[in-house]
N, C-alpha and C positions, 0 to 999 in steps of 0.2 A: 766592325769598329769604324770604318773608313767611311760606312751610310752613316752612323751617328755622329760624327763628328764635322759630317757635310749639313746633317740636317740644322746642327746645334748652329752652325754657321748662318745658316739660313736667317736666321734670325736677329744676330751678330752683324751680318751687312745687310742690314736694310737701308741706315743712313751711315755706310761706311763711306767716306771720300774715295779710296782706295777700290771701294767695292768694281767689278770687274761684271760684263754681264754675261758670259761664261761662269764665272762664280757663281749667280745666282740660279743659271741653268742644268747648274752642274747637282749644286742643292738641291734642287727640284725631282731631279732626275732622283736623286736618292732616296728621299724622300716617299715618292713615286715607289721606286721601287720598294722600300718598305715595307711601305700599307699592301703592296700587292702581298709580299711574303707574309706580314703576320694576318692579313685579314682572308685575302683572297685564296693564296694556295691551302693552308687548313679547310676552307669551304669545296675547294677541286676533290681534297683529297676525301670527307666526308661522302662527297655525293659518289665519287668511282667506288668507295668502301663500303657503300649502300648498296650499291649496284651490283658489286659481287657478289656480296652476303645473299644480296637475292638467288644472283642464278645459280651461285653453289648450293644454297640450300635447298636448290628444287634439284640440282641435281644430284643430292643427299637422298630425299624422295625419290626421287625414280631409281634409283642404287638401289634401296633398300628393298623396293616393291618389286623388283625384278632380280635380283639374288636371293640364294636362300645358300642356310647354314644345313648341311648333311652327312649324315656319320659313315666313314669309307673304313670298309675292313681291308688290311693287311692281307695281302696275298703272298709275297715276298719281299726282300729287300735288294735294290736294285744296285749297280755297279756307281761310283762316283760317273759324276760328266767330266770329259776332259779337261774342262777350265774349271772342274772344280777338284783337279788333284793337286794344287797348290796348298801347301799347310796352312799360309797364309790367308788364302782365301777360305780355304773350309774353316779356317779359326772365327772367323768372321761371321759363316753363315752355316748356324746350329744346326740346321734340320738336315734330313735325311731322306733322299729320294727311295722311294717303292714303288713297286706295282701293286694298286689297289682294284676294289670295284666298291659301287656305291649304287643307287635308286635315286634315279631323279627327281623331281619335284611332279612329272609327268608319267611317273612311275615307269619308266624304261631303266632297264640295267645296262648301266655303263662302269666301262673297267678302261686304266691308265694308269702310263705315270703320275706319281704326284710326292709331293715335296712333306712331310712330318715333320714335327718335332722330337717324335717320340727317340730316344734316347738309343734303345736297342729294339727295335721294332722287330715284332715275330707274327708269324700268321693266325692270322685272327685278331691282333688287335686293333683298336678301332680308334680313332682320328676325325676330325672335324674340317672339311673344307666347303668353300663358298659354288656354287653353281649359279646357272642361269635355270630356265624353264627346261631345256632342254638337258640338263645334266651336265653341260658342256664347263668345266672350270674357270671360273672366272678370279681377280682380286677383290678384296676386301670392300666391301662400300664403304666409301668416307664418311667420317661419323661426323655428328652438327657442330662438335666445339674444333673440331681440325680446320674446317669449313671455313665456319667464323673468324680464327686464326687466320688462314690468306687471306681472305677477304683483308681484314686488319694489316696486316703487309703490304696489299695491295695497296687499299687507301694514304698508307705513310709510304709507298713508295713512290707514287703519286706527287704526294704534295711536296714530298721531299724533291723531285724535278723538277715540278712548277717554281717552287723556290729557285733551285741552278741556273733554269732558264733565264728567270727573271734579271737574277746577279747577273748571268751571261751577258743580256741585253744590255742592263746599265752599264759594264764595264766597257762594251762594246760603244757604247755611245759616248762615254767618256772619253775613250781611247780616240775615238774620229775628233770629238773636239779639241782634245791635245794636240794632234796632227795639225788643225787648222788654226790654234793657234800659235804652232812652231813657224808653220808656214806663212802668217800675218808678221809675224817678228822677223822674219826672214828677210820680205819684202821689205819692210822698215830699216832694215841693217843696208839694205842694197842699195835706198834714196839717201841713204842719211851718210851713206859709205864716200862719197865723193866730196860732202864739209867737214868730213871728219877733223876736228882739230885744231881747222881754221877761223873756230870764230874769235871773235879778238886780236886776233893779229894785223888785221888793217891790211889785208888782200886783197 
């Protein structure tokens, strides 16, 4: 509100008598900063939103080409983990640790711990978890619209600082100019302090 109504000014003292040339710098400034906010930071935040969309999506690609989905049978059901015999916490997090085994993608038999959904899990049933090449357990590969999504945060997080920054600067230079001209008026107060009052009097 305070950039619009400097800029609106700008225009207002062009032939003001009154007009000050701090006033018309101060405008400027606002102005200035503006065009940076609505023109510039949108363009920041576009290109870093580009940018990540890329390298997350390649590294989407490579997630997926180096994980695989493989079906692990139930050997037993395993004790909670210590941080997870809070109520609260297991209320939280449904699944259910076992001891399985499973066939890697390299066809070696591998057996572990591993985390199910399954409700009451009993030996022999079977479950779905993520592996590497090697059998070894890996998380989920990121899928392309989650991807896309940060990337999208990213770019509006972006431009939404370019913008702070910007306001930052201008306030920041407003504020030195109000300084120097407290400090101008100051000086004026200090030459002018010694006829204070006597003019007219016939001193």
């Amino acid at each position: 509100m305070r950039d619009m109504r400097a800029v609106r000014g700008l225009w207002r003292w062009r032939h003001n008598p009154l007009r000050r040339t701090t006033d018309l710098v101060e405008a400027w400034v606002a102005l200035t900063a503006l065009l940076l906010i609505l023109l510039v930071a949108p363009v920041i935040g576009s290109l870093v939103g580009s940018v990540a969309e890329d390298s997350l999506q390649k590294s989407v690609r490579e997630q997926r080409a180096s994980r695989h989905l493989v079906t692990a049978t139930v050997v037993r059901e395993l004790d909670r983990a210590p941080l997870a015999a809070d109520p609260e916490t297991a209320s939280r997090d449904s699944r259910t640790r076992v001891l399985a085994h499973w066939t890697a993608p390299d066809g070696t038999y591998q057996n572990g711990p591993a985390l199910t959904r399954l409700k009451s899990p009993e030996p022999g049933d079977r479950f779905t978890i993520w592996t590497d090449e090697q059998g070894r357990m890996v998380a989920r590969p990121l899928d392309p619209a989650t991807a896309s999504t940060h990337a999208v945060l990213a770019g509006f997080g972006v431009a939404l600082l370019t913008a702070c920054l910007v306001e930052g600067g201008r306030r920041l230079i407003v504020w030195r100019m109000v300084l120097r001209r407290y400090a101008r008026w100051d000086q004026a107060w200090e030459r002018a302090g010694p006829d204070w009052g006597r003019t007219g009097t016939g001193s």
